[in-house]
N, C-alpha and C positions, 0 to 999 in steps of 0.2 A: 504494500500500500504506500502509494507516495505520501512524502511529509505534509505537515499544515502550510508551510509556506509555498510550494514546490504547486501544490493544490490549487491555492488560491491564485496563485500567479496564472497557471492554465486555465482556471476556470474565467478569470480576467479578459487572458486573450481569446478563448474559446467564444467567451458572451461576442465579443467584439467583431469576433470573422461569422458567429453566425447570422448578427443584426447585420449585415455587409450586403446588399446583393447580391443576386447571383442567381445561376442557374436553376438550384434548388427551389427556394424563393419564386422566381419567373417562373415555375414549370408549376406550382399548388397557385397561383394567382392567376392563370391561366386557366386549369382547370375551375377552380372557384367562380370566373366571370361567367365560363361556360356552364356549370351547372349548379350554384348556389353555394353555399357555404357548407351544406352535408359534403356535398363531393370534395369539397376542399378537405375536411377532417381525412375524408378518407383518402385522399390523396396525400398529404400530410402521413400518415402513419404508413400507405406504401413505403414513402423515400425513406422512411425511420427505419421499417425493415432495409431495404437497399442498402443505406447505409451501414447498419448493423451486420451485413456481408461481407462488408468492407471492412471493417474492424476486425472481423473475425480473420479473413483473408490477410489484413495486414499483422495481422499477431502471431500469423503462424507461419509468416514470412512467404506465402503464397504470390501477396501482391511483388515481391523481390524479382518474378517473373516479368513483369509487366514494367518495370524498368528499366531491364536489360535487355530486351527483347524488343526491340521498334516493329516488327512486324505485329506482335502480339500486341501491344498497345495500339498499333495503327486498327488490326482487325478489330477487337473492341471498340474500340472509340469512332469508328465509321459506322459500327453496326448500331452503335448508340444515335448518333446521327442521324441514320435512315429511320431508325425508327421513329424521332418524332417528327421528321419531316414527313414519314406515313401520316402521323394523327393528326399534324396540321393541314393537310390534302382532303383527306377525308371527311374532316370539320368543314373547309370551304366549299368543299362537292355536295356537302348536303343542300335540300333547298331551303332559302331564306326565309317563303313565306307559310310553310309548314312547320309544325315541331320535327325536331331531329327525333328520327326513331329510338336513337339512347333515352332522348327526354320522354318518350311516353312507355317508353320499360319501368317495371316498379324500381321505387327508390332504392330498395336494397341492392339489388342486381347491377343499377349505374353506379351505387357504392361501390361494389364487390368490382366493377371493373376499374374503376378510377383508382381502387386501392392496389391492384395488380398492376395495371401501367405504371402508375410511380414506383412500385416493385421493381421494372424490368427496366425505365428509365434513370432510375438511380443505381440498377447494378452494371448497367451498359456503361458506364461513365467511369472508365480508367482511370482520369485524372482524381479524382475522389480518393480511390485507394493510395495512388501517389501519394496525396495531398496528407491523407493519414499518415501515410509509411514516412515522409518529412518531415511532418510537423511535432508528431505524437513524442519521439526520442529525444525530443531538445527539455524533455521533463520528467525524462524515467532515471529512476535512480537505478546506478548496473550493477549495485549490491545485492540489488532486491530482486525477488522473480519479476522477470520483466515482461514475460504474459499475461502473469494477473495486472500488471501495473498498466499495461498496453488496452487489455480489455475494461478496465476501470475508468482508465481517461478516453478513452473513445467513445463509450457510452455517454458518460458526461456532453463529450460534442454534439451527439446524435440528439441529446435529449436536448440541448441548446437550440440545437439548429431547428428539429420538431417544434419544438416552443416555437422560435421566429415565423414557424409557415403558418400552425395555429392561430397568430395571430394576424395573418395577412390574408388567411381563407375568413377568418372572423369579418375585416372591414369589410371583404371583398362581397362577402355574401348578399348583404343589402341591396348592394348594387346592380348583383348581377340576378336577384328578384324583381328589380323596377323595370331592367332590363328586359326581360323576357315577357314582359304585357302586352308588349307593340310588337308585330311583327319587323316595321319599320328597324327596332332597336332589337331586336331577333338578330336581322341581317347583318348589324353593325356589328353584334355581338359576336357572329360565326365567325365574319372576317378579321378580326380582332383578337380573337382566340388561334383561329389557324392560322393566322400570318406570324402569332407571336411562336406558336409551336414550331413554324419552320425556319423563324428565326432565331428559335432557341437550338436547334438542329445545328445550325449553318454556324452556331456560336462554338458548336461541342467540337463539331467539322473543322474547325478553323484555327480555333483561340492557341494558343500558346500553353505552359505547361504549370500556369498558376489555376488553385479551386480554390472559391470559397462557396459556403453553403446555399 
């Protein structure tokens, strides 16, 4: 178990990278404009799993692959990519002046699937693991077992970062109920949603080798 000060210090910067934008963030506020605030939660606790993969994967030196390996981090990190440049394609394909056939599935089932995408969009995202397998050692004491110490503070992040979408699926939700009255703000709403999804895509596709949450 890391010290009290060693703790405080990470939990510090951990708050700090996860209030930060970013991909995380953009991808449950996306979701949330598109289908309310439930889908946000649930969407929110997918990336928590995703990232709790990540943790695990970086604790037991899994992610150490994906480092060394450019082709392996290029395959992931494309495959992440496509995928939600699919979900932003499909959000615009639908029609504007109809409900999307997601929105007229019962609510638990557009849960169950909002919480599965953010699942597979938060384990498709290489940089993530990186980001753990960088950041997480600048605080682990190398006296101490450094797995339990690794899966300790990386939780802590995941529960940060969860927190931050929580509260972003929260604002977001209102709005994206006033939204949905008008077909008019229907339309706005699709293309809005699926333009952000494939520019969240073309962000993953592109950016450099910095994550934050």
């Amino acid at each position: 178990m890391p010290d009290f000060q060693i703790l405080s210090l990470y939990f510090t910067a951990a708050l700090v990278l996860a209030i930060t934008p970013g991909p995380g963030i953009f991808y449950v506020l996306t979701r949330s404009i598109k289908g309310g605030r439930r889908e946000g939660y649930y969407s929110s606790v997918g990336t928590a799993v995703g990232g709790l993969f990540h943790v695990l994967a970086a604790a037991l030196g899994l992610s150490a692959i994906l480092a060394t390996s450019a082709v392996a981090f290029s395959l992931v990190k494309y495959l992440g990519a496509a995928y939600l440049v699919y979900l932003g394609i499909k959000t615009l394909l639908s029609k504007a002046d109809t409900f999307d056939p997601d929105d007229a599935a019962d609510p638990t089932l557009r849960g169950k699937q909002a919480f599965y995408q953010g699942i597979i969009t938060e384990a498709l995202n290489p940089k993530t693991a990186l980001f753990f397998l960088a950041f997480i050692p600048q605080f682990i004491n190398p006296a101490a077992p450094v797995v339990t110490q690794f899966l300790i503070l990386g939780c802590i992040s995941v529960f940060l970062n969860t927190s931050a979408d929580f509260v972003v699926a929260t604002l977001a939700g209102p709005i994206a109920t006033q939204m949905r009255k008008r077909a008019s703000l229907r339309k706005a709403q699709r293309m809005l949603t699926g333009g952000g999804l494939i520019a969240l895509g073309a962000y993953v596709a592109f950016s450099g080798g910095d994550q934050s949450a």
